[in-house]
C-alpha positions as CSV (number, residue, x, y, z in Angstrom):
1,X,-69.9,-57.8,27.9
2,X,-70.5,-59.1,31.4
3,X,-73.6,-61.3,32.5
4,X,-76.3,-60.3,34.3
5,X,-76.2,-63.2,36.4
6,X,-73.4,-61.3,38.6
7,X,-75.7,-59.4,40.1
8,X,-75.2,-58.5,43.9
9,X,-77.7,-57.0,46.4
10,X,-77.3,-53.2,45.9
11,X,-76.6,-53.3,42.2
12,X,-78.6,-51.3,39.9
13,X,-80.4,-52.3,36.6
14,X,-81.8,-49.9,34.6
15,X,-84.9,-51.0,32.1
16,X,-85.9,-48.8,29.0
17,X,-89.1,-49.2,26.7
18,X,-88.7,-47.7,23.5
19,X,-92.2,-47.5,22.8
20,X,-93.9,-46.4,19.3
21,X,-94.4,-42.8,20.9
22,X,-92.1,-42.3,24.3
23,X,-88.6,-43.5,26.0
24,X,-89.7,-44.6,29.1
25,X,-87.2,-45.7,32.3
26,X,-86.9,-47.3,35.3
27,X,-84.1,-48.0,37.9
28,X,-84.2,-51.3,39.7
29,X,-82.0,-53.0,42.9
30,X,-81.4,-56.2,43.4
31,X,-82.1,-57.4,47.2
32,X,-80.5,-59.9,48.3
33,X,-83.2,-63.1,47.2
34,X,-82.6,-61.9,43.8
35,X,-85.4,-60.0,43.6
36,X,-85.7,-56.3,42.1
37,X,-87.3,-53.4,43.7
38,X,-88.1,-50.1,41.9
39,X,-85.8,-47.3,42.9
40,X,-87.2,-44.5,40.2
41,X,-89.1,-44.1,36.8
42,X,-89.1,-41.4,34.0
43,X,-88.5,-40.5,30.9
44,X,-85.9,-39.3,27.8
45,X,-88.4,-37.4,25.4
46,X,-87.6,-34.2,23.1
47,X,-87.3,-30.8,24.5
48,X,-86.7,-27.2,23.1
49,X,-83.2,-27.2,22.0
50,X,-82.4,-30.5,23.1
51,X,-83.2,-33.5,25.3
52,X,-85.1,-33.6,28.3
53,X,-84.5,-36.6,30.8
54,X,-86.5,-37.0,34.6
55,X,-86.1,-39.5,36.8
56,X,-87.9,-39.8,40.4
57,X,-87.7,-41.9,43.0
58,X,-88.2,-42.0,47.0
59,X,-84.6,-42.9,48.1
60,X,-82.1,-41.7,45.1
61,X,-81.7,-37.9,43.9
62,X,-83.6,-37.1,41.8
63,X,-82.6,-36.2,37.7
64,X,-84.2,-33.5,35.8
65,X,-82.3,-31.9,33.1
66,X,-82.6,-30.7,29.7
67,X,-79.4,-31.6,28.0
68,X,-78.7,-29.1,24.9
69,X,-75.8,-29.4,22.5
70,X,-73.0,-27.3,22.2
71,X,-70.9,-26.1,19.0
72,X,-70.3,-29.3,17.3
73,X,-72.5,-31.5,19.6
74,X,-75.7,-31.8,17.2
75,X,-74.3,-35.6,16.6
76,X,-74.1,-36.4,19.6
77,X,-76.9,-35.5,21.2
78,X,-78.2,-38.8,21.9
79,X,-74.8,-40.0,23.4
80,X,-74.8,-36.8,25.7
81,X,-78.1,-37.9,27.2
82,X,-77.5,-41.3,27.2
83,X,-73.8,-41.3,29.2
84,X,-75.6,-38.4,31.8
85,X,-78.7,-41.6,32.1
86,X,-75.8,-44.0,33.1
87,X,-73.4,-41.9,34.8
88,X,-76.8,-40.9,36.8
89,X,-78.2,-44.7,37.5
90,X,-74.9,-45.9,38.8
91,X,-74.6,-43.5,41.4
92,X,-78.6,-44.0,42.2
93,X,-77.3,-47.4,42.9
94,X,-77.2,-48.6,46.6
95,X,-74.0,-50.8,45.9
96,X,-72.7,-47.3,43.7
97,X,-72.5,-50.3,40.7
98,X,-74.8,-50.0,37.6
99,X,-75.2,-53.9,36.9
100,X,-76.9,-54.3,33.7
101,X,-79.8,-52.7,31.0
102,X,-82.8,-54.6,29.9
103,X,-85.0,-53.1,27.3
104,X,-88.4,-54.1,26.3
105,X,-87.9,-55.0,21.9
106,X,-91.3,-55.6,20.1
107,X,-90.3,-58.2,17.9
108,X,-88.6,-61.7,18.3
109,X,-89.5,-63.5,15.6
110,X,-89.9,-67.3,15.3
111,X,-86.3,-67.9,16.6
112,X,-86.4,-65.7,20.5
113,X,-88.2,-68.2,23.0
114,X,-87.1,-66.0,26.2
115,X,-85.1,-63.2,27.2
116,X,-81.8,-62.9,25.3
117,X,-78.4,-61.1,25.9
118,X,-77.8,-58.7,23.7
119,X,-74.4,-59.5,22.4
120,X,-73.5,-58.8,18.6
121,X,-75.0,-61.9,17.1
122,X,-78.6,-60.9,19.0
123,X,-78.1,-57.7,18.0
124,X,-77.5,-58.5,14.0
125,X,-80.7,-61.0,14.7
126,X,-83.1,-58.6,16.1
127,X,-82.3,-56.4,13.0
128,X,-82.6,-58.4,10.8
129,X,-86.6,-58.3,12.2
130,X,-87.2,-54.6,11.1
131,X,-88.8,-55.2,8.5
132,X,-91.8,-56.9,10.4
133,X,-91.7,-53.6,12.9
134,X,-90.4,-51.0,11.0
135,X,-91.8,-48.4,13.1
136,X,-90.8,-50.0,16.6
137,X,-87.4,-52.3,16.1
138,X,-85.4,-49.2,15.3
139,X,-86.5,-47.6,18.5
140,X,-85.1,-50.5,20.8
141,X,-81.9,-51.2,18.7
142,X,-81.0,-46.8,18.6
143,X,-80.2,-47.0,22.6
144,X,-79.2,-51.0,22.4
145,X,-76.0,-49.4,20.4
146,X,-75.5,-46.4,22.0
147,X,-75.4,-48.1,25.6
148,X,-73.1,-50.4,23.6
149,X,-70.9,-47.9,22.2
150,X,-70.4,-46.2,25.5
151,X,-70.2,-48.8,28.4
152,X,-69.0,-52.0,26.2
153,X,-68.6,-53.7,29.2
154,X,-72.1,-53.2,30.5
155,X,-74.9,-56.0,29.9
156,X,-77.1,-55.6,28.2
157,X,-80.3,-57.9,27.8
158,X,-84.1,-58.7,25.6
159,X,-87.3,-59.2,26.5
160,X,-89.3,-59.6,23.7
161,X,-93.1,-58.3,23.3
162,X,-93.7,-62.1,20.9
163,X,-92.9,-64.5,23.3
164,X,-95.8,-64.0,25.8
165,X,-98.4,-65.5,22.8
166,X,-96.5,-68.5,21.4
167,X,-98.5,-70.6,24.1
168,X,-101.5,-69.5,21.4
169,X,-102.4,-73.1,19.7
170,X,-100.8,-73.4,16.5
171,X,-104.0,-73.5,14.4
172,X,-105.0,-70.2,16.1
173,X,-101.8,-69.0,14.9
174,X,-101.2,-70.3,11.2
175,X,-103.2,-68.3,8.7
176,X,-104.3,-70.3,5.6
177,X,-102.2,-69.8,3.3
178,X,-99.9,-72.3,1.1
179,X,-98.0,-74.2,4.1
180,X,-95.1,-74.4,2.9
181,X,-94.8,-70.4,2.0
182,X,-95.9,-69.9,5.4
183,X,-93.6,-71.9,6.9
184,X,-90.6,-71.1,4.9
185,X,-91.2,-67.0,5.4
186,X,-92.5,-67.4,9.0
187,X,-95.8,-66.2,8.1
188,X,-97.6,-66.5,11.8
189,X,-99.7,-64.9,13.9
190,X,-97.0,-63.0,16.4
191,X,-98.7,-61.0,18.8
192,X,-96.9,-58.4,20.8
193,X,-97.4,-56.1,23.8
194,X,-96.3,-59.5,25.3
195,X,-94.0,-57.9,28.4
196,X,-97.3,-55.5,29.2
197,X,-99.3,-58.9,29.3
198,X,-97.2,-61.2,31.0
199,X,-96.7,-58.6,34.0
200,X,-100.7,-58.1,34.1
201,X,-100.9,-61.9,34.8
202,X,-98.1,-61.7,37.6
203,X,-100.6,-59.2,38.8
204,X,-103.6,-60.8,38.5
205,X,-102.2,-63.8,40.4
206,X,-101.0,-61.6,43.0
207,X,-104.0,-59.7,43.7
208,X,-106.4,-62.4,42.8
209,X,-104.4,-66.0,43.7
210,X,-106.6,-68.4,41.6
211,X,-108.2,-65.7,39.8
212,X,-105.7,-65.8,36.8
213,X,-107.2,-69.5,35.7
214,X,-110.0,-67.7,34.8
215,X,-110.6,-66.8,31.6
216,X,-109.6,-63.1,31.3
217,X,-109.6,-60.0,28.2
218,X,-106.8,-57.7,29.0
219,X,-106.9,-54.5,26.4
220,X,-103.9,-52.6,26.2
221,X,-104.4,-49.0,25.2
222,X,-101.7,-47.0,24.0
223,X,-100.6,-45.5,21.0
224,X,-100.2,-48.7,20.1
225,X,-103.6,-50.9,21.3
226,X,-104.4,-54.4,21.7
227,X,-106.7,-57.1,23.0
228,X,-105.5,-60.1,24.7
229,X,-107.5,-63.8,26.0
230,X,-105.5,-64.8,28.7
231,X,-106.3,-68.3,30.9
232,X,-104.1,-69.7,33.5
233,X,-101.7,-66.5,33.2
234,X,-100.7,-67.3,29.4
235,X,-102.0,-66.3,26.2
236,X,-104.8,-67.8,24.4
237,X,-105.2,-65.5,21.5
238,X,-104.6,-61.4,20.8
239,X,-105.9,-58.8,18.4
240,X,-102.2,-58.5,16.7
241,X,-101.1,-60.8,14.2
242,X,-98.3,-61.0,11.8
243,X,-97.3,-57.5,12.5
244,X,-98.5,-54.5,14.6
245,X,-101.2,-53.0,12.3
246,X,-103.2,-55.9,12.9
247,X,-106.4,-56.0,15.7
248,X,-107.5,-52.3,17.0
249,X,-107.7,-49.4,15.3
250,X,-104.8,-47.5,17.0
251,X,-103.0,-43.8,16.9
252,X,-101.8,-43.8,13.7
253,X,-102.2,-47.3,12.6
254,X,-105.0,-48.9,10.9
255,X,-106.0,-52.5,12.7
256,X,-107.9,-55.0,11.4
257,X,-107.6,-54.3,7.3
258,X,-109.4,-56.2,4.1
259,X,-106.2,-57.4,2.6
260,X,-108.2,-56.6,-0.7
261,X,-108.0,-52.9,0.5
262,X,-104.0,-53.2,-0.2
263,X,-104.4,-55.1,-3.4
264,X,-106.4,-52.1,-4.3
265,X,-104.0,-49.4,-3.4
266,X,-100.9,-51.4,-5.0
267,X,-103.0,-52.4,-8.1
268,X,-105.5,-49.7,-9.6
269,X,-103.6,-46.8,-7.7
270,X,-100.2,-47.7,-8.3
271,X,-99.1,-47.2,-4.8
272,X,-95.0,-48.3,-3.9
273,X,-94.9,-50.9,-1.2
274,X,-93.0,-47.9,0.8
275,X,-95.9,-45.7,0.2
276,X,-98.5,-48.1,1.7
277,X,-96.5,-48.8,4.9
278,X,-96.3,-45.5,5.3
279,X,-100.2,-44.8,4.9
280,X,-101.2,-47.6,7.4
281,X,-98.4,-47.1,10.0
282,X,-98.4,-43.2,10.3
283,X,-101.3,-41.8,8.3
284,X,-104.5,-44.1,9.6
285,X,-106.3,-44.8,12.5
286,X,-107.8,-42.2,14.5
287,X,-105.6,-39.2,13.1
288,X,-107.0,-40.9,9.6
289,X,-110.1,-40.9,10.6
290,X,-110.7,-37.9,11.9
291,X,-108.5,-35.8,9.9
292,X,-107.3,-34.1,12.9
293,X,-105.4,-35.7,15.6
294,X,-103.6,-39.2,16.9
295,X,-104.8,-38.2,20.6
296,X,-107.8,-39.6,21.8
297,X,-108.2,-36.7,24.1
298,X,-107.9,-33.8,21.6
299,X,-110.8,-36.2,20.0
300,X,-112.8,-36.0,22.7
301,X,-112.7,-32.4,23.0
302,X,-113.9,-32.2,19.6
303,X,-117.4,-31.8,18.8
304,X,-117.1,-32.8,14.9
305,X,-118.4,-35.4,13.1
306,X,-115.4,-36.7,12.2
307,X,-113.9,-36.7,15.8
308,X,-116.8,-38.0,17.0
309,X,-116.8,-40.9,14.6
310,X,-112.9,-41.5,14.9
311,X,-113.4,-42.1,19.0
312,X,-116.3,-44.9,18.5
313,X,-113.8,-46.9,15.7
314,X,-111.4,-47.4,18.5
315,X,-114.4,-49.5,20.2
316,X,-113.1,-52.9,20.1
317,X,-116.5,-54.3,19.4
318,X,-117.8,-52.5,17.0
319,X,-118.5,-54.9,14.9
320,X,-118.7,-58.6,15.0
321,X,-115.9,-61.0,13.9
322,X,-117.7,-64.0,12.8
323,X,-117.9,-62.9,9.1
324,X,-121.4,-63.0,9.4
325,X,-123.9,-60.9,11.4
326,X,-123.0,-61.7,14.8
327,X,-126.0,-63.8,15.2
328,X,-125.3,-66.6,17.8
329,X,-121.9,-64.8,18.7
330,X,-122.1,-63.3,22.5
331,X,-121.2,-60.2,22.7
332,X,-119.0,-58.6,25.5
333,X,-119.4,-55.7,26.7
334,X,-118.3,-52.9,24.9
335,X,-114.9,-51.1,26.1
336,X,-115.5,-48.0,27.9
337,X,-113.3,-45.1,27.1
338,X,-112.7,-42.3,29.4
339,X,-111.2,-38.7,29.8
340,X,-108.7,-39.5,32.3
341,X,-107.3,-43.2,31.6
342,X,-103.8,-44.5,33.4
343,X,-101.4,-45.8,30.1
344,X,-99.4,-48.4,31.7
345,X,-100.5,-50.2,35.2
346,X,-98.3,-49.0,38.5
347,X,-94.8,-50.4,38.6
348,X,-94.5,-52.0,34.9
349,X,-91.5,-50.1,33.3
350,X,-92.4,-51.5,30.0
351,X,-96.2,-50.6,28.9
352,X,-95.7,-48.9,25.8
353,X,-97.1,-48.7,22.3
Protein backbone atom coordinates (compact mmCIF):
# COMPACT_ATOMS: atom_id res chain seq x y z
CA UNK A 1 0.00 0.00 0.00
CA UNK A 2 1.40 3.37 -0.91
CA UNK A 3 1.44 6.53 1.35
CA UNK A 4 -0.54 9.34 1.05
CA UNK A 5 2.28 11.56 1.59
CA UNK A 6 3.16 11.15 -2.33
CA UNK A 7 0.69 13.19 -3.26
CA UNK A 8 1.29 15.55 -6.34
CA UNK A 9 -0.72 18.65 -7.42
CA UNK A 10 -3.47 17.17 -9.79
CA UNK A 11 -3.85 13.89 -7.88
CA UNK A 12 -7.11 12.91 -6.78
CA UNK A 13 -8.39 11.66 -3.28
CA UNK A 14 -11.56 10.39 -2.92
CA UNK A 15 -13.30 10.56 0.83
CA UNK A 16 -16.38 8.29 1.77
CA UNK A 17 -18.65 8.54 5.02
CA UNK A 18 -20.36 5.50 5.73
CA UNK A 19 -22.86 7.05 7.86
CA UNK A 20 -25.54 5.13 10.03
CA UNK A 21 -28.18 5.86 7.08
CA UNK A 22 -26.25 6.96 3.62
CA UNK A 23 -22.68 6.42 1.55
CA UNK A 24 -21.82 9.73 1.00
CA UNK A 25 -18.57 10.87 -1.43
CA UNK A 26 -16.47 13.34 -2.38
CA UNK A 27 -13.55 13.86 -4.88
CA UNK A 28 -10.70 16.10 -3.78
CA UNK A 29 -7.27 17.61 -5.77
CA UNK A 30 -4.41 18.40 -4.31
CA UNK A 31 -2.99 21.99 -5.44
CA UNK A 32 0.21 22.49 -5.33
CA UNK A 33 0.59 24.00 -1.30
CA UNK A 34 -0.77 20.77 -0.43
CA UNK A 35 -4.00 21.91 -0.04
CA UNK A 36 -7.29 19.99 -1.30
CA UNK A 37 -10.05 21.46 -3.28
CA UNK A 38 -13.44 19.85 -3.84
CA UNK A 39 -13.86 18.58 -7.45
CA UNK A 40 -17.47 16.67 -6.86
CA UNK A 41 -19.80 15.19 -4.12
CA UNK A 42 -22.55 12.29 -4.21
CA UNK A 43 -23.63 9.38 -3.17
CA UNK A 44 -23.76 5.17 -3.44
CA UNK A 45 -27.30 4.37 -2.04
CA UNK A 46 -29.75 1.43 -3.09
CA UNK A 47 -31.77 1.47 -6.17
CA UNK A 48 -34.39 -0.81 -7.87
CA UNK A 49 -32.51 -3.76 -9.08
CA UNK A 50 -29.24 -2.56 -7.99
CA UNK A 51 -26.98 0.29 -6.99
CA UNK A 52 -27.30 3.77 -7.72
CA UNK A 53 -24.06 5.98 -7.65
CA UNK A 54 -24.05 10.18 -8.62
CA UNK A 55 -21.43 12.25 -8.56
CA UNK A 56 -21.32 16.16 -9.63
CA UNK A 57 -18.93 18.52 -9.90
CA UNK A 58 -18.24 21.92 -11.95
CA UNK A 59 -15.03 20.75 -13.86
CA UNK A 60 -15.14 16.74 -14.15
CA UNK A 61 -18.00 14.63 -15.97
CA UNK A 62 -20.37 13.98 -14.27
CA UNK A 63 -21.44 10.07 -12.98
CA UNK A 64 -24.95 8.89 -12.69
CA UNK A 65 -25.58 5.32 -13.05
CA UNK A 66 -27.53 2.62 -11.76
CA UNK A 67 -25.29 -0.39 -11.76
CA UNK A 68 -27.51 -3.75 -11.86
CA UNK A 69 -26.16 -7.27 -11.70
CA UNK A 70 -26.05 -9.68 -14.25
CA UNK A 71 -26.45 -13.61 -14.19
CA UNK A 72 -24.21 -14.58 -11.46
CA UNK A 73 -23.31 -10.98 -10.35
CA UNK A 74 -25.72 -10.82 -7.11
CA UNK A 75 -22.13 -11.28 -5.09
CA UNK A 76 -20.65 -8.81 -6.45
CA UNK A 77 -22.63 -6.21 -6.56
CA UNK A 78 -20.83 -4.05 -4.25
CA UNK A 79 -17.44 -4.74 -6.08
CA UNK A 80 -19.19 -3.68 -9.47
CA UNK A 81 -20.07 -0.26 -7.96
CA UNK A 82 -17.20 0.18 -6.10
CA UNK A 83 -14.37 -0.59 -9.19
CA UNK A 84 -16.92 1.87 -11.63
CA UNK A 85 -16.42 4.69 -8.28
CA UNK A 86 -12.57 4.26 -8.76
CA UNK A 87 -12.26 3.63 -12.30
CA UNK A 88 -14.59 6.99 -12.35
CA UNK A 89 -12.41 9.26 -9.75
CA UNK A 90 -9.16 8.54 -11.42
CA UNK A 91 -10.05 9.80 -14.57
CA UNK A 92 -11.99 12.91 -12.67
CA UNK A 93 -8.46 13.46 -11.61
CA UNK A 94 -6.59 16.57 -13.11
CA UNK A 95 -3.16 14.59 -12.93
CA UNK A 96 -5.46 11.29 -14.53
CA UNK A 97 -3.91 9.57 -10.93
CA UNK A 98 -6.37 8.58 -8.13
CA UNK A 99 -3.87 9.19 -5.11
CA UNK A 100 -5.48 7.80 -2.06
CA UNK A 101 -9.15 7.13 -0.09
CA UNK A 102 -9.96 8.52 3.32
CA UNK A 103 -13.12 7.49 5.05
CA UNK A 104 -14.69 8.99 7.98
CA UNK A 105 -14.82 5.51 10.90
CA UNK A 106 -16.96 6.31 14.06
CA UNK A 107 -14.94 4.67 16.47
CA UNK A 108 -11.25 4.82 17.58
CA UNK A 109 -11.16 3.72 20.80
CA UNK A 110 -8.66 4.59 23.48
CA UNK A 111 -5.69 3.60 21.31
CA UNK A 112 -6.39 6.12 17.70
CA UNK A 113 -4.96 9.64 18.71
CA UNK A 114 -5.12 10.95 14.85
CA UNK A 115 -5.67 9.87 11.50
CA UNK A 116 -4.36 6.42 10.75
CA UNK A 117 -3.36 4.40 7.54
CA UNK A 118 -5.35 1.71 7.07
CA UNK A 119 -3.04 -1.12 6.60
CA UNK A 120 -3.95 -4.73 7.91
CA UNK A 121 -3.02 -4.20 11.51
CA UNK A 122 -5.43 -0.85 11.64
CA UNK A 123 -7.78 -2.62 9.89
CA UNK A 124 -7.85 -5.89 12.48
CA UNK A 125 -7.75 -2.83 15.24
CA UNK A 126 -10.68 -0.88 14.17
CA UNK A 127 -12.59 -4.24 14.16
CA UNK A 128 -11.90 -5.30 16.92
CA UNK A 129 -14.04 -1.85 18.01
CA UNK A 130 -17.44 -3.19 16.67
CA UNK A 131 -18.69 -4.10 19.41
CA UNK A 132 -18.76 -0.46 20.83
CA UNK A 133 -20.55 0.58 17.20
CA UNK A 134 -22.11 -2.27 16.09
CA UNK A 135 -24.37 -0.41 13.87
CA UNK A 136 -21.64 2.08 12.32
CA UNK A 137 -18.00 0.25 12.38
CA UNK A 138 -19.23 -2.38 9.88
CA UNK A 139 -20.39 0.36 7.53
CA UNK A 140 -16.76 1.99 7.29
CA UNK A 141 -14.75 -1.37 7.35
CA UNK A 142 -17.47 -3.06 4.15
CA UNK A 143 -15.78 -0.40 1.57
CA UNK A 144 -12.24 -0.20 3.67
CA UNK A 145 -12.01 -4.08 2.23
CA UNK A 146 -13.46 -3.83 -0.91
CA UNK A 147 -11.23 -0.68 -1.95
CA UNK A 148 -8.57 -3.08 -0.52
CA UNK A 149 -9.47 -6.08 -2.37
CA UNK A 150 -9.59 -4.23 -5.67
CA UNK A 151 -6.77 -1.55 -5.86
CA UNK A 152 -4.23 -3.19 -3.13
CA UNK A 153 -1.94 -0.73 -4.03
CA UNK A 154 -4.10 2.24 -3.33
CA UNK A 155 -3.95 4.15 0.23
CA UNK A 156 -6.05 4.03 2.04
CA UNK A 157 -6.46 6.21 5.44
CA UNK A 158 -8.82 7.02 9.08
CA UNK A 159 -10.21 9.74 10.47
CA UNK A 160 -11.79 8.81 13.46
CA UNK A 161 -15.25 10.52 14.82
CA UNK A 162 -13.43 9.96 18.88
CA UNK A 163 -10.55 11.84 18.61
CA UNK A 164 -12.10 15.36 18.25
CA UNK A 165 -13.36 15.01 22.23
CA UNK A 166 -10.33 13.50 24.07
CA UNK A 167 -9.34 17.23 24.79
CA UNK A 168 -12.66 16.70 27.15
CA UNK A 169 -10.97 16.80 30.87
CA UNK A 170 -10.61 13.46 32.12
CA UNK A 171 -13.10 13.82 35.12
CA UNK A 172 -15.69 14.95 32.47
CA UNK A 173 -14.88 11.80 30.82
CA UNK A 174 -14.50 8.92 33.55
CA UNK A 175 -17.85 7.74 34.75
CA UNK A 176 -17.89 6.49 38.47
CA UNK A 177 -17.50 3.36 38.41
CA UNK A 178 -14.82 0.85 40.08
CA UNK A 179 -11.45 2.45 38.59
CA UNK A 180 -9.80 -0.06 37.94
CA UNK A 181 -12.80 -1.92 35.78
CA UNK A 182 -13.06 1.20 34.04
CA UNK A 183 -9.76 1.46 33.26
CA UNK A 184 -8.99 -2.01 32.40
CA UNK A 185 -12.24 -2.22 29.86
CA UNK A 186 -11.77 1.39 28.62
CA UNK A 187 -14.95 2.34 30.08
CA UNK A 188 -14.88 6.31 29.00
CA UNK A 189 -16.87 8.84 27.78
CA UNK A 190 -15.97 8.67 23.79
CA UNK A 191 -17.91 11.05 21.97
CA UNK A 192 -18.21 10.89 18.21
CA UNK A 193 -19.47 12.92 15.26
CA UNK A 194 -15.82 14.23 16.02
CA UNK A 195 -14.77 14.84 11.98
CA UNK A 196 -18.44 16.91 11.60
CA UNK A 197 -17.13 18.95 14.73
CA UNK A 198 -13.71 19.61 14.12
CA UNK A 199 -14.48 20.91 10.45
CA UNK A 200 -17.38 23.28 12.16
CA UNK A 201 -14.44 24.79 14.21
CA UNK A 202 -12.19 25.25 11.04
CA UNK A 203 -15.25 27.08 9.95
CA UNK A 204 -15.99 29.03 12.65
CA UNK A 205 -12.44 30.32 12.78
CA UNK A 206 -12.64 31.08 9.28
CA UNK A 207 -15.71 33.01 9.11
CA UNK A 208 -15.49 34.39 12.61
CA UNK A 209 -11.28 34.73 13.32
CA UNK A 210 -11.47 35.04 17.17
CA UNK A 211 -14.90 33.92 17.35
CA UNK A 212 -14.00 30.13 17.91
CA UNK A 213 -12.49 31.09 21.58
CA UNK A 214 -15.88 31.63 22.47
CA UNK A 215 -17.63 29.35 24.09
CA UNK A 216 -19.90 27.62 21.45
CA UNK A 217 -23.01 24.59 21.31
CA UNK A 218 -22.74 22.94 18.04
CA UNK A 219 -25.80 20.25 17.50
CA UNK A 220 -25.38 17.86 14.95
CA UNK A 221 -28.67 16.60 13.51
CA UNK A 222 -28.84 13.53 11.63
CA UNK A 223 -29.97 10.18 11.88
CA UNK A 224 -27.55 10.08 14.23
CA UNK A 225 -27.76 13.53 16.53
CA UNK A 226 -25.59 15.13 18.96
CA UNK A 227 -24.61 18.20 21.07
CA UNK A 228 -21.22 19.43 21.33
CA UNK A 229 -19.46 22.52 23.90
CA UNK A 230 -16.74 23.63 21.98
CA UNK A 231 -14.09 26.60 23.22
CA UNK A 232 -11.00 27.57 21.48
CA UNK A 233 -11.97 25.18 18.50
CA UNK A 234 -11.72 21.89 20.70
CA UNK A 235 -14.14 19.99 22.55
CA UNK A 236 -15.18 20.59 26.00
CA UNK A 237 -17.93 18.11 26.48
CA UNK A 238 -20.73 16.18 24.01
CA UNK A 239 -24.07 14.54 24.48
CA UNK A 240 -22.43 10.93 23.42
CA UNK A 241 -20.71 8.95 25.76
CA UNK A 242 -19.46 5.52 25.88
CA UNK A 243 -21.25 4.54 22.72
CA UNK A 244 -23.66 6.17 20.27
CA UNK A 245 -27.02 5.65 22.04
CA UNK A 246 -26.00 8.07 24.47
CA UNK A 247 -27.15 12.12 24.57
CA UNK A 248 -30.26 12.94 22.00
CA UNK A 249 -33.02 11.03 21.27
CA UNK A 250 -32.19 10.13 17.63
CA UNK A 251 -33.81 8.10 14.46
CA UNK A 252 -33.84 5.02 15.71
CA UNK A 253 -31.82 5.20 18.79
CA UNK A 254 -32.77 5.95 22.21
CA UNK A 255 -30.34 8.81 23.87
CA UNK A 256 -29.99 9.50 27.22
CA UNK A 257 -31.35 6.01 29.01
CA UNK A 258 -31.89 5.12 33.01
CA UNK A 259 -29.39 2.33 33.04
CA UNK A 260 -32.07 0.78 35.52
CA UNK A 261 -34.40 0.72 32.39
CA UNK A 262 -31.85 -2.16 30.88
CA UNK A 263 -31.59 -3.92 34.24
CA UNK A 264 -35.22 -4.10 33.95
CA UNK A 265 -35.51 -5.42 30.43
CA UNK A 266 -32.53 -8.10 31.05
CA UNK A 267 -33.87 -8.95 34.54
CA UNK A 268 -37.75 -9.26 34.99
CA UNK A 269 -38.34 -9.64 31.16
CA UNK A 270 -35.66 -11.97 30.31
CA UNK A 271 -34.38 -9.99 27.38
CA UNK A 272 -30.83 -11.55 25.52
CA UNK A 273 -28.14 -8.89 25.43
CA UNK A 274 -28.69 -9.18 21.50
CA UNK A 275 -32.31 -8.41 21.85
CA UNK A 276 -31.69 -5.15 23.83
CA UNK A 277 -29.12 -3.77 21.38
CA UNK A 278 -31.40 -4.40 18.94
CA UNK A 279 -34.41 -2.48 20.68
CA UNK A 280 -32.27 0.69 21.54
CA UNK A 281 -30.28 0.92 18.25
CA UNK A 282 -33.09 0.16 15.64
CA UNK A 283 -36.46 0.04 17.42
CA UNK A 284 -36.42 3.53 19.67
CA UNK A 285 -36.20 7.02 19.32
CA UNK A 286 -38.58 8.79 17.31
CA UNK A 287 -39.82 5.72 15.05
CA UNK A 288 -40.26 4.21 18.95
CA UNK A 289 -41.94 6.91 19.92
CA UNK A 290 -44.22 7.53 17.51
CA UNK A 291 -44.89 4.16 16.30
CA UNK A 292 -44.69 5.32 12.84
CA UNK A 293 -41.56 6.66 11.32
CA UNK A 294 -37.62 7.39 11.89
CA UNK A 295 -38.08 10.74 9.61
CA UNK A 296 -38.65 13.75 11.30
CA UNK A 297 -40.41 15.06 8.33
CA UNK A 298 -42.99 12.32 7.80
CA UNK A 299 -43.45 13.38 11.71
CA UNK A 300 -44.15 16.57 11.09
CA UNK A 301 -46.71 15.97 8.53
CA UNK A 302 -48.46 14.04 11.06
CA UNK A 303 -51.08 15.37 13.04
CA UNK A 304 -51.18 12.48 15.87
CA UNK A 305 -50.50 12.47 19.20
CA UNK A 306 -47.99 10.29 19.05
CA UNK A 307 -46.11 12.16 16.14
CA UNK A 308 -46.62 15.11 17.68
CA UNK A 309 -45.12 13.96 20.92
CA UNK A 310 -42.14 12.00 19.15
CA UNK A 311 -40.97 15.60 17.41
CA UNK A 312 -40.82 17.61 20.88
CA UNK A 313 -38.45 14.44 22.55
CA UNK A 314 -35.87 15.23 20.02
CA UNK A 315 -35.78 18.81 21.86
CA UNK A 316 -32.50 18.76 23.35
CA UNK A 317 -33.72 20.61 26.41
CA UNK A 318 -36.51 19.13 27.27
CA UNK A 319 -35.65 18.46 30.48
CA UNK A 320 -33.06 19.59 32.81
CA UNK A 321 -29.82 17.64 33.51
CA UNK A 322 -29.00 18.56 37.04
CA UNK A 323 -30.94 15.58 38.60
CA UNK A 324 -32.95 17.93 40.28
CA UNK A 325 -35.53 20.43 39.02
CA UNK A 326 -33.50 22.70 37.08
CA UNK A 327 -33.68 25.36 39.70
CA UNK A 328 -30.50 27.53 39.56
CA UNK A 329 -29.48 25.79 36.11
CA UNK A 330 -29.74 28.40 33.07
CA UNK A 331 -31.43 27.35 30.54
CA UNK A 332 -30.55 27.78 26.84
CA UNK A 333 -32.68 28.25 24.44
CA UNK A 334 -34.42 25.57 23.19
CA UNK A 335 -33.38 24.02 19.61
CA UNK A 336 -35.59 25.03 16.94
CA UNK A 337 -36.65 22.44 14.45
CA UNK A 338 -37.68 23.13 11.05
CA UNK A 339 -39.32 21.70 7.80
CA UNK A 340 -36.57 22.29 5.53
CA UNK A 341 -33.06 21.85 7.56
CA UNK A 342 -29.56 21.39 5.54
CA UNK A 343 -27.91 17.72 7.05
CA UNK A 344 -24.29 18.40 6.74
CA UNK A 345 -22.82 22.11 6.40
CA UNK A 346 -21.40 23.09 2.56
CA UNK A 347 -18.17 21.38 1.62
CA UNK A 348 -17.81 18.76 4.74
CA UNK A 349 -17.74 15.30 2.86
CA UNK A 350 -18.10 13.66 6.20
CA UNK A 351 -21.46 14.83 8.19
CA UNK A 352 -23.16 11.79 8.73
CA UNK A 353 -25.14 9.88 11.37
Amino acid sequence: MNSPSALRSGDAVLCLNAGSSSLKLALFAAAEDGSLANLARGRMKPAEGGLHLSMNGDDVPPLDETLSPGPGDDDRMNDLAYARLLDWASAAAPSGRLAAVGHRVVHGGTDFEGPAILDAATIAAVEALTPLAPLHQPLALGPIRTVARLRPELAQTSSFDTVFHRTIAPVRRRYALPRDLADREGLTKFGFHGVSYDFIAGELARRDPGGEAKRTIVAHLGSGASLCAMRHGTSVDTTMGFSVLDGLVMATRCGSLDPGVVLHLVGKLGMSADAVEDLLYHRSGLLGVSGLSRDMRELLAEESAAAREAVEALRPFHRPRDGGDGRGTRRPRPLRLHRRHRREPAGNPFAGG
